[in-house]
C-alpha positions as CSV (number, residue, x, y, z in Angstrom):
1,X,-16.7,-120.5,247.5
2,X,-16.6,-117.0,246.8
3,X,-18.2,-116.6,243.1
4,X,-20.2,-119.3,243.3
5,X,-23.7,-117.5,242.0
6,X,-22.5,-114.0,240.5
7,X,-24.7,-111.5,242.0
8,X,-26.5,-108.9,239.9
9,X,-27.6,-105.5,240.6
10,X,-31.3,-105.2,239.2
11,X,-34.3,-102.4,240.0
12,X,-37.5,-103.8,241.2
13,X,-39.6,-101.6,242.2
14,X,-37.5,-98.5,241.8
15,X,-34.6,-100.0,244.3
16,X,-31.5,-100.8,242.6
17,X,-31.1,-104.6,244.9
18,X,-28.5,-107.4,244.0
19,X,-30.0,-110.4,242.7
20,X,-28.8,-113.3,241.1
21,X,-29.9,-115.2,238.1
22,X,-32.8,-117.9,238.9
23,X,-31.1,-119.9,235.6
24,X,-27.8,-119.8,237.4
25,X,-29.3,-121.1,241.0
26,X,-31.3,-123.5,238.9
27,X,-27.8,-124.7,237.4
28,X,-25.9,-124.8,240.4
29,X,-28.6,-126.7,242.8
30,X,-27.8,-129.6,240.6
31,X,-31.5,-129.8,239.2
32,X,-32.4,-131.7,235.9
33,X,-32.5,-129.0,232.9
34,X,-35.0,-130.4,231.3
35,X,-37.0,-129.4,234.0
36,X,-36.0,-125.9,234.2
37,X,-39.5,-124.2,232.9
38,X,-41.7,-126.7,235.2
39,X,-39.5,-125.8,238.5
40,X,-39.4,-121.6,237.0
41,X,-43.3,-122.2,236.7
42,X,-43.8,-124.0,240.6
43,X,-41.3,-122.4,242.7
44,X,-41.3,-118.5,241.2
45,X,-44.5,-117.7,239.0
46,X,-47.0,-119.5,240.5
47,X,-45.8,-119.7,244.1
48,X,-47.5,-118.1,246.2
49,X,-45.2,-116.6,248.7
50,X,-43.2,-115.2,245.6
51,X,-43.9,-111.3,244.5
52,X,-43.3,-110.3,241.2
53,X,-41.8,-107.2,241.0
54,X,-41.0,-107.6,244.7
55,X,-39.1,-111.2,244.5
56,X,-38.1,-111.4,241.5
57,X,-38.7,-109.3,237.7
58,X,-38.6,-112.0,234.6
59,X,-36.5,-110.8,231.3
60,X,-36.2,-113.0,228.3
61,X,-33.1,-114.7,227.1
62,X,-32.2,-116.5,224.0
63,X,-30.7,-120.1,225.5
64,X,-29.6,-122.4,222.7
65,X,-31.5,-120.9,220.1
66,X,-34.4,-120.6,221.8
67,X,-35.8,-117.5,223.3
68,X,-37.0,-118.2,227.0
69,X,-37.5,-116.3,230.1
70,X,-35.1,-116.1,233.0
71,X,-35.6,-114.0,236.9
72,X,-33.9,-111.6,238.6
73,X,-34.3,-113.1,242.2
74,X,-33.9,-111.4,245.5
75,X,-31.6,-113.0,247.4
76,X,-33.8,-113.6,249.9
77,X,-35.9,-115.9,247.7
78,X,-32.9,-117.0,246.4
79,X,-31.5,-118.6,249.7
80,X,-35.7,-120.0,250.4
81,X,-35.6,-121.8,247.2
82,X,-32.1,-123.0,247.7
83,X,-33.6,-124.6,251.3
84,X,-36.3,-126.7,249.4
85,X,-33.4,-129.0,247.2
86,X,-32.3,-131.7,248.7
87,X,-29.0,-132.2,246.9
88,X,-25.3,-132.6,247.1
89,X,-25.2,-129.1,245.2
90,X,-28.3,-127.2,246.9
91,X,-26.3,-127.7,250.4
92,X,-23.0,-126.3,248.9
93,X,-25.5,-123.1,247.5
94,X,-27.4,-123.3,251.0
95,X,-23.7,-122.8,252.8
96,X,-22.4,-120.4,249.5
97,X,-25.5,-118.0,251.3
98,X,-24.7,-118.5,254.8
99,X,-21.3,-117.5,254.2
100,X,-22.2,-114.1,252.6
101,X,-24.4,-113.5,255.2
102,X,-21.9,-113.8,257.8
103,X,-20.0,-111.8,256.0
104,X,-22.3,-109.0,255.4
105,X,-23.0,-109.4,259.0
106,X,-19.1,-109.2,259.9
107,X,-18.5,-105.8,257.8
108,X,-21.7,-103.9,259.3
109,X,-20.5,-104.9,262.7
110,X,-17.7,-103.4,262.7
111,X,-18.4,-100.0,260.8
112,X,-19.6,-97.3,264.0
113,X,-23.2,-96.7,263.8
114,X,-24.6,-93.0,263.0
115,X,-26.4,-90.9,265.1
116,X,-29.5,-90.1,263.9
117,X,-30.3,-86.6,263.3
């Protein structure tokens, strides 16, 4: 499962974060690609609960010819829009997150903790 959404490091709001590609989750929840800028429009512009420059930064792209926008997304929004798909693929994305979270969780539990000051 390792690889299964390559992670990007991207600046938002002056903090250099890892994000992944909202074109590339997109892809690999198994949604409909002709729906790409309705689902971009719903679940990241206009959602409310989604800060730009917080959440996510938009760049454009040039996909098949065409120039179009695609997001840097936070993981964390990353793993809430992942939790709204209800498909075969969103579930293997949903436990894809999981898994680096344990892992995350794994390597900061066993590095000692530094005293402050």
């Amino acid at each position: 499962m390792h690889g299964l959404i390559p992670l990007h490091l991207q600046t938002i709001n002056g903090d250099a974060v890892e994000t992944v590609s909202a074109r590339e989750l997109y892809e690999q929840l198994g949604l409909d690609k002709s729906h790409w800028s309705r689902w971009s429009k719903a679940n990241i512009v206009d959602n409310p609960f989604a800060l730009e420059n917080v959440d996510y930064v938009g760049f454009a792209i040039v996909a098949n010819g065409n120039e179009t926008t695609d997001f840097a997304l936070t993981i964390d929004l990353a793993k809430k829009l992942a939790m709204q798909v209800r498909t075969h693929k969103g579930e293997m994305v949903r436990d894809y997150f999981l898994t680096c979270e344990k892992r995350l969780k794994e390597q900061t539990s066993t590095q000692p903790v530094q005293p402050i000051g």
